[in-house]
N, C-alpha and C positions, 0 to 999 in steps of 0.2 A: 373304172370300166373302159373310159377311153382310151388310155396306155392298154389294154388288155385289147380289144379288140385293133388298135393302131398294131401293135406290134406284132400281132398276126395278119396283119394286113386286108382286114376287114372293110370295105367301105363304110361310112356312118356319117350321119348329121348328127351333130351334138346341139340340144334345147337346152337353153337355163332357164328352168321354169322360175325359178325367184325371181328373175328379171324380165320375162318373155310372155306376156298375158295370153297370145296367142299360145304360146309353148305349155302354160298351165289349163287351158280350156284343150287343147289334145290330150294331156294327162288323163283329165276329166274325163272326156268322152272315151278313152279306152277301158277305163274303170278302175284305174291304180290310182292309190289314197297316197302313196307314199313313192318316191323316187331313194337310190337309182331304177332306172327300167330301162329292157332293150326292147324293142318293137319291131312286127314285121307287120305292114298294112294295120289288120282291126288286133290282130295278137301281140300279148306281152308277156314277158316272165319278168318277175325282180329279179334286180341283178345282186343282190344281197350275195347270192351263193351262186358262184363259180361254176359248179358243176349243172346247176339249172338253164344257167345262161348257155354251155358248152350243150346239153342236150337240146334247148332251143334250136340254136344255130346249125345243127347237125356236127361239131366240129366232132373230127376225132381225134383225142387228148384226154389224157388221163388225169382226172384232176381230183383232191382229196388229201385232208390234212396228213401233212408228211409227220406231224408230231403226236407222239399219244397224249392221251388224256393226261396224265399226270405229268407229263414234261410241258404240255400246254399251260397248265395249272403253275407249274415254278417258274416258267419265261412270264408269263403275268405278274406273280408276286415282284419278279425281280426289275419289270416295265412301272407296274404302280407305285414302285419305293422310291426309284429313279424320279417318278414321275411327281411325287411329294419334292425332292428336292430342287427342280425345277421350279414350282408353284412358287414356292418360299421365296424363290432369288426374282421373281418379279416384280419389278416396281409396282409400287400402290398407284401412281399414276398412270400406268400404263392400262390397267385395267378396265377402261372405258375404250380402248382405241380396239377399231376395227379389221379383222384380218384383212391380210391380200385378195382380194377379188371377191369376199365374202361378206353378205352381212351380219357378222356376227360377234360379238366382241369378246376379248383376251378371255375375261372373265368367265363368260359363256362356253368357251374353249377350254380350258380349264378344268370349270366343273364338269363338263360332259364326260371328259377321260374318264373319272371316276362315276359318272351316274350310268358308263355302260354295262360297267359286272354287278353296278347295283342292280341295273334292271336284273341283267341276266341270272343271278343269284334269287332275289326275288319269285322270279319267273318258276326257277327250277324247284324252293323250298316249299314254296305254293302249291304246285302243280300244276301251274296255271299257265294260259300260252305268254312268248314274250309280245309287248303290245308297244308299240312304238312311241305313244304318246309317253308311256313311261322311260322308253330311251333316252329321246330330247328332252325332259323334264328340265326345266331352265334352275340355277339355281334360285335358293328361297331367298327372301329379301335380308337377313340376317346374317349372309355371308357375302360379308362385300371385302375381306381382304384374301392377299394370298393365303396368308397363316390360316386362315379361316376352311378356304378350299383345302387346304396340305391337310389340316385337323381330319377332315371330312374324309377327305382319298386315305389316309392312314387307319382310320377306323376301318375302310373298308377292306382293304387290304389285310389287314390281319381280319377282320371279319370271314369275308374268302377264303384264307389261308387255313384258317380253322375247320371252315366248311368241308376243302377240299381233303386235310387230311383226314377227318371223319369218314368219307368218303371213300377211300383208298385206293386202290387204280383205276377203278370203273367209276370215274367220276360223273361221267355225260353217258350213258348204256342207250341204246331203245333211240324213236322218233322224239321231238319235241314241237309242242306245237309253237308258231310265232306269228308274226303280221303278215311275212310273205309267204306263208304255208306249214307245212309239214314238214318238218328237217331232222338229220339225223340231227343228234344232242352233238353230238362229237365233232360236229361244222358248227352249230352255232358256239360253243365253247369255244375251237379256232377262231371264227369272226368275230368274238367279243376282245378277246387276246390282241389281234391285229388290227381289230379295230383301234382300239387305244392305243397303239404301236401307232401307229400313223398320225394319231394327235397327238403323241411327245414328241415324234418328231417335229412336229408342227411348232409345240412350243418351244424344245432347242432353238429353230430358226429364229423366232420371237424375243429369243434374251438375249439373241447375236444380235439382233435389228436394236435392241435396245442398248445396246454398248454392254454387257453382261455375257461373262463365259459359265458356259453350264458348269456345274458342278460334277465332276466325276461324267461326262459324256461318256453316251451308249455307246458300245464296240461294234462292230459290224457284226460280230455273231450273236450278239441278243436280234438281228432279226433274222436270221438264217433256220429257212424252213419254215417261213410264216408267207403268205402270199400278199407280200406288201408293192407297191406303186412303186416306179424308182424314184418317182418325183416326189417331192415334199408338199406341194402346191400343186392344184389344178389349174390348167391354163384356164 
C-alpha cells in the first residue's frame, strides 16, 4: 500500500504497528483489528482491497481484477506448484531464521503461502465469511521441515484445483463476506492469487540469500495482470 499510494504521489506517514506501541494503540482507538489500513483523521478503510482504498481517497482510477476467475484459478495452481518447489530447496536450517525487517520466520513464511487459499477455499465451501485469524493460522507443531510444508501446499493445491474445476467459470459469482467487509468473491479470489504471489516471491529471494538457485524461476508473465508490489520487500 505504500508503493501504491507513493507512486501516485499521495502524502502519507507510514506506522509499524508490530514495532510502534504508540502506532498500535492508534490502530486500536480507530477500531481496526487488523492492518493494512489507510486513515484519514477518526476514518479508515482496510486496505486489503484496492478499489476500497481508491474510493476512500476519492482517487479517480479504475481498479479491478484484470483476470477472470478461471485464469485467476490456473496462475494460482501454476504459483503454488512453483511454490512446492521452492519450499523443498530450503535448507532445514534456515528455517528458524527471520525475514528482512520482519518478525517472522522462513518457516512461518512458507506455510502461510499455502494456508492463504486454504483459508480462502474453506471460507467459500462453508459459506462462511473469510476470518483472518484463520489466514495467519501459524503452522502446527508437526511440520517443522520443508518436505513437510511442500506435502502440505501440494495437497492443497490439487485440493483447489479440483475445487475450481468442479466449479467451472463462475468460480467466485455474488459478494463474499470477510474480515474487512463485504467484497465481491472475484477480488477476494484475486487477493488470495497475489497474495501468495508476493510471498514466492519473497521466498525466491530467501534461497538466493541462502546460496540456493530456485528451481525453474517464475517468468515475469506468471505475474502479469495480478496487482503486485514492484518490491519484493517492504522498506
Amino acid at each position: 500500500m505504500k508503493e501504491f499510494l507513493s507512486i501516485r504521489g499521495i502524502e502519507f506517514k507510514s506506522i509499524d504497528v508490530a514495532n510502534d506501541d504508540d502506532g498500535m494503540a492508534a490502530l486500536q482507538a480507530l477500531g481496526a483489528r487488523s492492518v493494512p489500513v489507510v486513515s484519514k483523521g477518526d476514518k479508515f478503510v482496510f486496505a486489503q482491497n484496492v478499489r476500497d482504498v481508491v474510493e476512500f481517497l476519492g482517487i479517480n482510477e479504475d481498479v479491478g481484477p484484470k483476470l477472470t476467475q478461471a485464469e485467476l484459478a490456473a496462475r494460482g495452481d501454476m504459483i503454488w506448484q512453483a511454490a512446492t518447489r521452492y519450499v523443498r530447496q530450503m535448507p532445514q536450517s534456515a528455517l528458524a531464521k527471520e525475514l528482512p525487517n520482519r518478525p517472522r520466520s522462513y518457516r512461518v513464511l512458507m506455510h502461510h503461502i499455502f494456508q492463504i487459499p486454504t483459508a480462502f477455499l474453506g471460507a467459500r465451501r462453508a459459506g462462511e465469511p473469510l476470518v483472518y485469524e484463520q489466514l495467519v493460522a501459524p503452522p502446527p507443531e508437526d511440520m517443522q521441515t520443508p518436505d513437510e510444508i511442500a506435502d502440505f501446499g501440494e495437497a492443497m493445491r490439487l485440493d483447489f484445483k479440483a475445487w475450481a474445476e468442479s466449479e467451472g467459470a463462475n468460480i467466485c459469482t455474488g459478494e463474499m463476506a470477510t474480515y474487512y467487509g463485504k467484497q465481491q468473491a472475484h477480488e477476494v479470489l484475486e487477493r488470495t492469487v497475489w497474495h501468495s504471489t508476493q510471498h514466492v516471491r519473497q521466498v525466491m529471494s530467501l534461497l538466493e540469500m541462502e546460496g540456493v538457485q530456485p528451481d525453474q524461476p517464475l517468468p515475469e508473465s506468471a505475474f502479469d495482470k495480478l496487482p503486485l508490489p514492484l518490491k519484493v520487500w517492504d522498506e
